[in-house]
ROSESE-548261 format. One record per residue (C-alpha): x, y, z; residue number from 1. Coordinates in steps of 0.25 Angstrom, whole numbers. Example, Ala and Ser with C-alpha at 12.3 -4.5 7.8 and 13.67 -1.06 7.14 Angstrom:
BEGIN
+-------+-------+-------+-----+
!    px !    py !    pz ! num !
+-------+-------+-------+-----+
!    49 !   -18 !    31 !   1 !
!    55 !    -4 !    29 !   2 !
+-------+-------+-------+-----+
END
This chain:
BEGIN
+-------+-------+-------+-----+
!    px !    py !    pz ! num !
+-------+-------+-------+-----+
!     0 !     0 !     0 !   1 !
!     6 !    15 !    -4 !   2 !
!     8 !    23 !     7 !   3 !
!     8 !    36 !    -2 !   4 !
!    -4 !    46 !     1 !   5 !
!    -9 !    57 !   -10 !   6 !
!   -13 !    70 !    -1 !   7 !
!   -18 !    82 !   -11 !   8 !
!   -14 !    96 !    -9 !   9 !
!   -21 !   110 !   -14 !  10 !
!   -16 !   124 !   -15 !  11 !
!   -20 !   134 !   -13 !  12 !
!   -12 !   148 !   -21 !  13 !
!    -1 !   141 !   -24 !  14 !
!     3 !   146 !   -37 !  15 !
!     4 !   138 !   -51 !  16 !
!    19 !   137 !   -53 !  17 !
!    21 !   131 !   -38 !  18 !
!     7 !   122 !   -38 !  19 !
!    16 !   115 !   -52 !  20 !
!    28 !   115 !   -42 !  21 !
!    20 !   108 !   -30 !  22 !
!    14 !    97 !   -41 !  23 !
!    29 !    93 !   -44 !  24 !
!    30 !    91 !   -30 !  25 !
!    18 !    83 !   -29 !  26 !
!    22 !    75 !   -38 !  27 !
!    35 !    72 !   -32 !  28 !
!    27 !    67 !   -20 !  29 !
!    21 !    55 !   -30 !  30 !
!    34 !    48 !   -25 !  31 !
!    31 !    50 !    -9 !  32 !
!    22 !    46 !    -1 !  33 !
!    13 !    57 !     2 !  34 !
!     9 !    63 !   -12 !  35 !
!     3 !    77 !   -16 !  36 !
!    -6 !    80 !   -24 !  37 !
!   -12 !    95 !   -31 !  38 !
!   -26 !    96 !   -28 !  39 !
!   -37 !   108 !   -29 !  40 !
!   -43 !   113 !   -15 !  41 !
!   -54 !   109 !   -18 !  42 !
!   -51 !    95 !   -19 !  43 !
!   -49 !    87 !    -6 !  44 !
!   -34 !    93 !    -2 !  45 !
!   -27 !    87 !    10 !  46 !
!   -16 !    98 !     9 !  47 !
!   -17 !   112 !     7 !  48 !
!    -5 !   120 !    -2 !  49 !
!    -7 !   137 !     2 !  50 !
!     2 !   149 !    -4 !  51 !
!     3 !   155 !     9 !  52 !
!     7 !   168 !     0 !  53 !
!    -4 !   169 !    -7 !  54 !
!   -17 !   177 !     1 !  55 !
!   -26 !   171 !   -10 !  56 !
!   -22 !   157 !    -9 !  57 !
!   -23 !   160 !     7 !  58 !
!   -37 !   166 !     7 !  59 !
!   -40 !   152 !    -2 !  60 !
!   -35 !   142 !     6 !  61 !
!   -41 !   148 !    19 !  62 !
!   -55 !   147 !    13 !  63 !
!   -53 !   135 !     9 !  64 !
!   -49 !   131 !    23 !  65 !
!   -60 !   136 !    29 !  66 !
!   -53 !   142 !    38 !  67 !
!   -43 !   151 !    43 !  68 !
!   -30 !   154 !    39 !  69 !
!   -24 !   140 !    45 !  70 !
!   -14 !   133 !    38 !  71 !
!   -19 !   121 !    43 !  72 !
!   -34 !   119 !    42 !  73 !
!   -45 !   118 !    34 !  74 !
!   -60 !   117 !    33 !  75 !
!   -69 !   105 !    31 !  76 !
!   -83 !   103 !    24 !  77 !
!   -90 !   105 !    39 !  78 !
!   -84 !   116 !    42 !  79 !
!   -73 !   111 !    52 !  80 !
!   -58 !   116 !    52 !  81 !
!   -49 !   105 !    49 !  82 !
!   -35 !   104 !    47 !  83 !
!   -28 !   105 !    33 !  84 !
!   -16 !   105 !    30 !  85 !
!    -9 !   116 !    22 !  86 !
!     3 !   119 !    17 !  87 !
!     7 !   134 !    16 !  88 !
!    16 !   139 !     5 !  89 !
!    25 !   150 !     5 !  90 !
!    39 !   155 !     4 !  91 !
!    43 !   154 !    16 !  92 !
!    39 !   147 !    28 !  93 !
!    26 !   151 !    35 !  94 !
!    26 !   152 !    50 !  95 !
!    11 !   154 !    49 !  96 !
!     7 !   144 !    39 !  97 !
!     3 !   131 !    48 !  98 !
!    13 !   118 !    48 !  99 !
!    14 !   118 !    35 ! 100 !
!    23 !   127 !    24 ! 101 !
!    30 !   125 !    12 ! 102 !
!    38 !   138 !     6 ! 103 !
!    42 !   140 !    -7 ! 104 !
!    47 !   137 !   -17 ! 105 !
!    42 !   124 !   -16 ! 106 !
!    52 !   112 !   -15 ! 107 !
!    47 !    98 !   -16 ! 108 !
!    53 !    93 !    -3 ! 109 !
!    50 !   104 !     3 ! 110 !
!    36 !   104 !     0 ! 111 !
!    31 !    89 !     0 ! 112 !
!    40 !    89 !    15 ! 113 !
!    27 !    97 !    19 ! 114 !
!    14 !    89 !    12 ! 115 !
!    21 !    77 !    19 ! 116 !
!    20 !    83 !    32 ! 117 !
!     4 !    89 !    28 ! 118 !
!     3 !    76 !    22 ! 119 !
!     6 !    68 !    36 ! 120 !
!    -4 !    77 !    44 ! 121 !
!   -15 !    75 !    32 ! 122 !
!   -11 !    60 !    33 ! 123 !
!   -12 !    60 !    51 ! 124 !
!   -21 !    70 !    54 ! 125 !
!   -36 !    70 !    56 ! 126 !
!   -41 !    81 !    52 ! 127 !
!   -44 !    91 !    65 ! 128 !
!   -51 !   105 !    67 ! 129 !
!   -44 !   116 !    69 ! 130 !
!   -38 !   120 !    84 ! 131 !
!   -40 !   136 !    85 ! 132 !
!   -26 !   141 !    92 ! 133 !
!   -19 !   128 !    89 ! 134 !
!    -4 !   131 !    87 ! 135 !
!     1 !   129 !    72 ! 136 !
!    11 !   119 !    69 ! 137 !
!    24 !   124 !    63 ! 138 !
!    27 !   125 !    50 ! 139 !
!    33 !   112 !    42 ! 140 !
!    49 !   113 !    40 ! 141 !
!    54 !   106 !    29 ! 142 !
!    66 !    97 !    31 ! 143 !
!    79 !   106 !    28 ! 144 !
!    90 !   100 !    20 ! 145 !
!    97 !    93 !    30 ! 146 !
!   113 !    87 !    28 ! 147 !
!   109 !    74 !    22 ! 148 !
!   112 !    70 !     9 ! 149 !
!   106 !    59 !     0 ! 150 !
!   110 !    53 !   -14 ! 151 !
!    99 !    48 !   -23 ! 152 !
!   103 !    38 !   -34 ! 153 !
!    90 !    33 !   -43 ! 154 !
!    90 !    33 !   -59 ! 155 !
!    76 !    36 !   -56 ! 156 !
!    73 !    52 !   -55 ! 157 !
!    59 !    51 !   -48 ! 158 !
!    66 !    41 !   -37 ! 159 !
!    76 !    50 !   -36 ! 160 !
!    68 !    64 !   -33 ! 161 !
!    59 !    53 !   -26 ! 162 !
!    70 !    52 !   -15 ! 163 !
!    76 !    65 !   -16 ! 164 !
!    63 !    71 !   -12 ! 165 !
!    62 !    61 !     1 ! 166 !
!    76 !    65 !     5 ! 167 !
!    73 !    79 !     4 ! 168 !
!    61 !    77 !    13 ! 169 !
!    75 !    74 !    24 ! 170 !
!    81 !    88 !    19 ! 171 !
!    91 !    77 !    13 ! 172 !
!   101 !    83 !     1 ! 173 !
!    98 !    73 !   -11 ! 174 !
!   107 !    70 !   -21 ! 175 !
!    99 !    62 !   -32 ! 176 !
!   105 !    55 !   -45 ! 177 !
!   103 !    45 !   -55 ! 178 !
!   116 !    33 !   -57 ! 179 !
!   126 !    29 !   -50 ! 180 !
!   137 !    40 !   -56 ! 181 !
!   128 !    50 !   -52 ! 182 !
!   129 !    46 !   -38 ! 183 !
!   142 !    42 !   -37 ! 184 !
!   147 !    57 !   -44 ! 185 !
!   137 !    61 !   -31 ! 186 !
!   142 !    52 !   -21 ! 187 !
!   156 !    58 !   -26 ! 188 !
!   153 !    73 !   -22 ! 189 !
!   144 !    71 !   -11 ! 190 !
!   141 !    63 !     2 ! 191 !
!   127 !    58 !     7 ! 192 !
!   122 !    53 !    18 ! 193 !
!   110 !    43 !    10 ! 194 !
!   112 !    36 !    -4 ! 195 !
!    99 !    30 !   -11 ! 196 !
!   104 !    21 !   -22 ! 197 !
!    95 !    16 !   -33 ! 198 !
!    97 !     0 !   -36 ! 199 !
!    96 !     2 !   -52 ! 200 !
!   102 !    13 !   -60 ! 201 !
!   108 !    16 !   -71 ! 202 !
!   123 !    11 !   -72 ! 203 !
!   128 !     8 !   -57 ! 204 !
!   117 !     1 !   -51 ! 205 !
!   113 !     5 !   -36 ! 206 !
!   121 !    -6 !   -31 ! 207 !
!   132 !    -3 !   -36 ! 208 !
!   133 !    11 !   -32 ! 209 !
!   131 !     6 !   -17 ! 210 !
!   143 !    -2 !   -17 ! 211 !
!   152 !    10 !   -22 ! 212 !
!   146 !    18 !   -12 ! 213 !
!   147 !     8 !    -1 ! 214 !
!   161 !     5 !    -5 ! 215 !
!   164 !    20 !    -5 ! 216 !
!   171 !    24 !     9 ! 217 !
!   167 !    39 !     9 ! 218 !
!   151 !    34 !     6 ! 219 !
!   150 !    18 !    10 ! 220 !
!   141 !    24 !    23 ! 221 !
!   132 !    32 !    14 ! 222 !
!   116 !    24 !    16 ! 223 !
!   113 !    20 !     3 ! 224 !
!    98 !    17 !     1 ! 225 !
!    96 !     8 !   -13 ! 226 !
!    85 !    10 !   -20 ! 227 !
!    77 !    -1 !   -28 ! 228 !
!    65 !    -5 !   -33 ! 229 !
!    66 !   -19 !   -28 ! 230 !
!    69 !   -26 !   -16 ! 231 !
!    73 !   -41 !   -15 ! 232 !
!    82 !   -48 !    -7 ! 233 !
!    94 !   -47 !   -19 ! 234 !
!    92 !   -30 !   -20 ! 235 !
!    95 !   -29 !    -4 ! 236 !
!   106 !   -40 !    -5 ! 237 !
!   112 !   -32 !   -18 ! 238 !
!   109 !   -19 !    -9 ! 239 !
!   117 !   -24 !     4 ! 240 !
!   129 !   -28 !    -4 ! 241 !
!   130 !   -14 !   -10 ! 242 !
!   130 !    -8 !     3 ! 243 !
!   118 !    -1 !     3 ! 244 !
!   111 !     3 !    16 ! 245 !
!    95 !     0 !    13 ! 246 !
!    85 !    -3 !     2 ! 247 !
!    73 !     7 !    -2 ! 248 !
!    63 !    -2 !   -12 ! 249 !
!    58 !     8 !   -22 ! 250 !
!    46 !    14 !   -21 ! 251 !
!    51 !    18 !    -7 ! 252 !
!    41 !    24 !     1 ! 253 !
!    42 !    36 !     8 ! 254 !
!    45 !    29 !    23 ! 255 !
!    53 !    19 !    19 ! 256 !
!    63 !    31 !    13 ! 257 !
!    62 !    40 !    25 ! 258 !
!    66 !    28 !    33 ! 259 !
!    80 !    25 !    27 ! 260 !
!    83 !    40 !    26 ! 261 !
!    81 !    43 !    42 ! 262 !
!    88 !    29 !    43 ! 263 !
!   100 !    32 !    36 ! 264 !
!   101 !    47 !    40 ! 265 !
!    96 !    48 !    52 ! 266 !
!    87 !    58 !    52 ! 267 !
+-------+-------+-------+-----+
END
């Protein structure tokens, strides 16, 4: 059973040119397990999207919320104040905009690192009436770029954005190429703290490129992570006598990615 949910999002003011930005984004989030999806307001939207800069698109949201100026509520067909979540936008970030604010411009992992955080109080809370005087959570902080670093080495370019997105989810600084000379001239100018290594590539299999960096003194304690889209008993033996550290089976899901990451970096 897939454990991906679809949760619909509608704007409100946000102009053309960035609505075609935020679709691109949604798009990469087909690969994750939360997915977004563009809907009217009139359509039954679990997320609200608001140009904080615009009055207009203010005055709009609020009567369609039913209700006062609160970032986080909204109206229901009986007249009751219920919670709903909203996500502010604007340049900078918006001590008055509720929990949740994404600035521009817009950066994918900047921006899907907020739904998922709208997505997992849509997902865990009932729906509650409003507390008048209640203290406002603070704004959402979007992991900063932090000192790790990560090389990505996949033929495919959707695996590779795929990952490089998740990573950046950590703050990690991704490096993301295609063969096995790629990642050798990158393994030759830089040093990372986590490898993820494709099985099948062109030229220099997977395996192979392992056992280089394994037999390598200055990068043999590196984690490398092998990709593949199988998993039998001879891949994980092949795998061991490489030297690589664990197997991720492709499609990986979401848990199973953050799981080796906080494993192998600590964090």
């Amino acid at each position: 059973m897939s454990d991906k949910k679809t949760f619909s999002v509608a704007m409100f003011g946000i102009p053309e040119t960035e609505r075609n930005v935020l679709k691109n984004i949604f798009k990469l989030s087909l690969y994750r397990a939360n997915t977004y999806a563009l809907v009217s307001a009139a359509q039954a939207s679990q997320i609200l999207m608001v140009d904080a800069e615009d009055p207009k698109a203010m005055a709009e949201w609020s009567a369609f919320c039913g209700a006062g100026p609160d970032p986080s509520s909204s109206s229901s067909a009986d007249g009751k104040t219920l919670r709903f979540p909203t996500v502010m936008v604007a340049k900078e970030t918006l001590s008055n905009s509720g929990p949740y604010s994404v600035r521009r411009p817009f950066v994918a992992t900047r921006v899907l690192s907020v739904l998922d955080q709208v997505a997992t109080q849509v997902s865990t809370d009932p729906p509650q009436e409003r507390v008048i005087g209640a203290e406002q959570p603070k704004a959402v902080e979007v992991v900063e770029p932090s000192s790790f670093t990560a090389l990505v080495v996949d033929d495919s370019s959707t695996v590779r954005k795929q990952i490089e997105l998740e990573l950046k989810l950590f703050g990690i600084q991704v490096d993301a190429v295609e063969s096995g000379e790629q990642a050798f001239e990158s393994l030759a100018r830089n040093n990372y703290n986590l490898i993820f290594l494709d099985v099948v590539l062109p030229g220099i299999d997977g395996y192979q490129i392992c056992k280089i960096i394994k037999k390598d003194k200055a990068k043999k304690k590196i984690p490398v992570v092998m990709l593949t889209s199988k998993s039998s008993p001879f891949d994980r033996v092949k795998g061991a006598l490489a030297g690589c550290d664990t197997y991720l089976t492709k499609p990986v899901k979401q848990s199973s990615f953050q799981k080796v990451v906080k494993k192998y970096l600590k964090i």
